[in-house]
C-alpha positions as a Markdown table, in Angstrom:
| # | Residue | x | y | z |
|---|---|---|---|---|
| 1 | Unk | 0.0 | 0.0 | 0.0 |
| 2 | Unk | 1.8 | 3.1 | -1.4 |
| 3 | Unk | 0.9 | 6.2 | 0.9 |
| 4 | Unk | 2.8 | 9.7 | 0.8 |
| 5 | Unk | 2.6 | 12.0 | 3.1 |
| 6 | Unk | 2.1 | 15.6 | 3.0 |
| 7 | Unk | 5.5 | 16.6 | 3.0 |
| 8 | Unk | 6.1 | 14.0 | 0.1 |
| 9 | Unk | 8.8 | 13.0 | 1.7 |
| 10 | Unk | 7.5 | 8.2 | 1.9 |
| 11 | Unk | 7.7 | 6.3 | -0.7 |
| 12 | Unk | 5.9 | 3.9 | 0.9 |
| 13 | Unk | 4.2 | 3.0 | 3.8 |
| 14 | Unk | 4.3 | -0.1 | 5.8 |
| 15 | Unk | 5.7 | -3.3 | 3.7 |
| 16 | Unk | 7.8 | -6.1 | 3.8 |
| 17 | Unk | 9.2 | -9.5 | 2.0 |
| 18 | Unk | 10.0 | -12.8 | 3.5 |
| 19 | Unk | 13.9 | -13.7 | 2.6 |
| 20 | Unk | 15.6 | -16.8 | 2.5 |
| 21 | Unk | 18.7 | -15.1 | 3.7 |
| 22 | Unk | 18.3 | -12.1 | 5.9 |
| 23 | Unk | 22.3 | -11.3 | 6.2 |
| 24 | Unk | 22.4 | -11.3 | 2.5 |
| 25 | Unk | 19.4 | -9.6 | 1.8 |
| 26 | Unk | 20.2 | -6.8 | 4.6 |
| 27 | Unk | 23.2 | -5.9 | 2.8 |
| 28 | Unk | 21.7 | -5.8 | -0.5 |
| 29 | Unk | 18.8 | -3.7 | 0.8 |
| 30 | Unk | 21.0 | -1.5 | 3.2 |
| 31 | Unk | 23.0 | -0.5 | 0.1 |
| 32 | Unk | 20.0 | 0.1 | -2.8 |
| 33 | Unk | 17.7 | 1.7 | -0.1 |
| 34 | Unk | 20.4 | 4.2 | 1.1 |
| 35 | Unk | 20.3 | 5.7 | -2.6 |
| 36 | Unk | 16.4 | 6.8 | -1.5 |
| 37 | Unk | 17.2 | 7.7 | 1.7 |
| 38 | Unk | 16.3 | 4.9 | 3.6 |
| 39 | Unk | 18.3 | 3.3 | 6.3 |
| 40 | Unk | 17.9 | 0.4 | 8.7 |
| 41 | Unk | 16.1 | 1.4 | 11.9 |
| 42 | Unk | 14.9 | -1.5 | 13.3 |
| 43 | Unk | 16.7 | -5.1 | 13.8 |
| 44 | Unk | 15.4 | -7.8 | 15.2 |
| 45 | Unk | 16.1 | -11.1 | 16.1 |
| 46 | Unk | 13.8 | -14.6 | 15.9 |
| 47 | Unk | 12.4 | -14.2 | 19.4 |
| 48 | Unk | 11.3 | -10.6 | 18.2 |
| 49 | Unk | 14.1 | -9.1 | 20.5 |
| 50 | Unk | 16.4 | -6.1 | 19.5 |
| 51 | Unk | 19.4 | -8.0 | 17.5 |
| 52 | Unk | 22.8 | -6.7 | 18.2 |
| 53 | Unk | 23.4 | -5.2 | 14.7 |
| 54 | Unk | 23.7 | -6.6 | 11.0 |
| 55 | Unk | 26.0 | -9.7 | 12.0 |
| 56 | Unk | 24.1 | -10.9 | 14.8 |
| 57 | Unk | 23.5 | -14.7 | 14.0 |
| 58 | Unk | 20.1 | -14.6 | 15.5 |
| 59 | Unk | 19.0 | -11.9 | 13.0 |
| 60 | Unk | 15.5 | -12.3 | 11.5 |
| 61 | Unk | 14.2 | -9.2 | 10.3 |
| 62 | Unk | 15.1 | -5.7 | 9.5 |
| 63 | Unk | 12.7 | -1.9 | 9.2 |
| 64 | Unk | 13.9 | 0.2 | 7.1 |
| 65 | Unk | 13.0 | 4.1 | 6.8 |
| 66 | Unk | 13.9 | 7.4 | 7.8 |
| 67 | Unk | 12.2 | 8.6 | 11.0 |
| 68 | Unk | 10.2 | 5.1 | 11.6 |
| 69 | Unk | 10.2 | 1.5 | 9.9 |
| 70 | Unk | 8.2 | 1.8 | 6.5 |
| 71 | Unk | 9.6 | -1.6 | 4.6 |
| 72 | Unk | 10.7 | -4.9 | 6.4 |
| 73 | Unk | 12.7 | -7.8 | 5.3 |
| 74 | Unk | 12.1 | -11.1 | 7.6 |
| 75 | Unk | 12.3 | -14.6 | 7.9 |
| 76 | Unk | 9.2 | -14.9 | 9.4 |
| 77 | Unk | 7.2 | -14.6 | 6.0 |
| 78 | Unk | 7.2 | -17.1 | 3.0 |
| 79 | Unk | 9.6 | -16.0 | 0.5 |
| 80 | Unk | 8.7 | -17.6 | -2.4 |
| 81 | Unk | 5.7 | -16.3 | -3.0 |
| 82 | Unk | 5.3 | -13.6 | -5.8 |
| 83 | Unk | 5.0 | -9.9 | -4.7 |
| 84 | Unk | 5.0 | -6.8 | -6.3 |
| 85 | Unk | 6.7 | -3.5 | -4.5 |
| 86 | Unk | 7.3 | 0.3 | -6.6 |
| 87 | Unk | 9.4 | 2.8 | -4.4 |
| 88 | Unk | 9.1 | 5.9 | -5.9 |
| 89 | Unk | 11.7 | 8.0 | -7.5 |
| 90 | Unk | 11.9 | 11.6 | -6.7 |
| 91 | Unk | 14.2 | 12.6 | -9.8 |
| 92 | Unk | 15.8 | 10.2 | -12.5 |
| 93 | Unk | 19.2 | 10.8 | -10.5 |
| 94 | Unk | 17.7 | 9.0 | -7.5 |
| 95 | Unk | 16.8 | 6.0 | -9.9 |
| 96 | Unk | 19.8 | 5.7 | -11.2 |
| 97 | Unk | 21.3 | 5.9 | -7.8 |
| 98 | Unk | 19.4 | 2.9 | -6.5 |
């Protein structure tokens, strides 16, 4: 569900994907998501506590956005289903970025 606010400022507002391999996809997603201004918030491990940063083994999901989580990665959630997400692109620069 894409929602902006006022300010224009989200791309999107609250979604996630289930992932095979969290510390993989973290890095890929801390890296592409960066180029729209999105950062990891939130890290969590599989007993829902706070996990001790990107390396912890007990990593299981991960928020992303600026002020508060707006997109998740977790292992909780089947990931081979077939899902569709659009973040959108403030300028061509920023798509080219990501």
């Amino acid at each position: 569900m894409a929602l902006l606010q006022k300010d224009n400022h989200w791309r999107l507002d609250h979604t996630g994907i289930g992932v095979a391999d969290i510390h993989t996809s973290a890095k890929f997603y801390d890296s592409v998501l960066a180029s729209s201004g999105l950062h990891p918030l939130v890290r969590l491990t599989r007993s829902f506590g706070a996990a001790s940063g990107g390396d912890d083994p007990e990593l299981a999901g991960v928020g992303y956005g600026v002020s508060y989580p707006i997109f998740w990665i977790d292992v909780f959630h089947p990931h081979s289903v077939k899902q569709h997400i659009a973040f959108r692109a403030l300028s061509r620069t920023e798509v080219e970025a990501f």
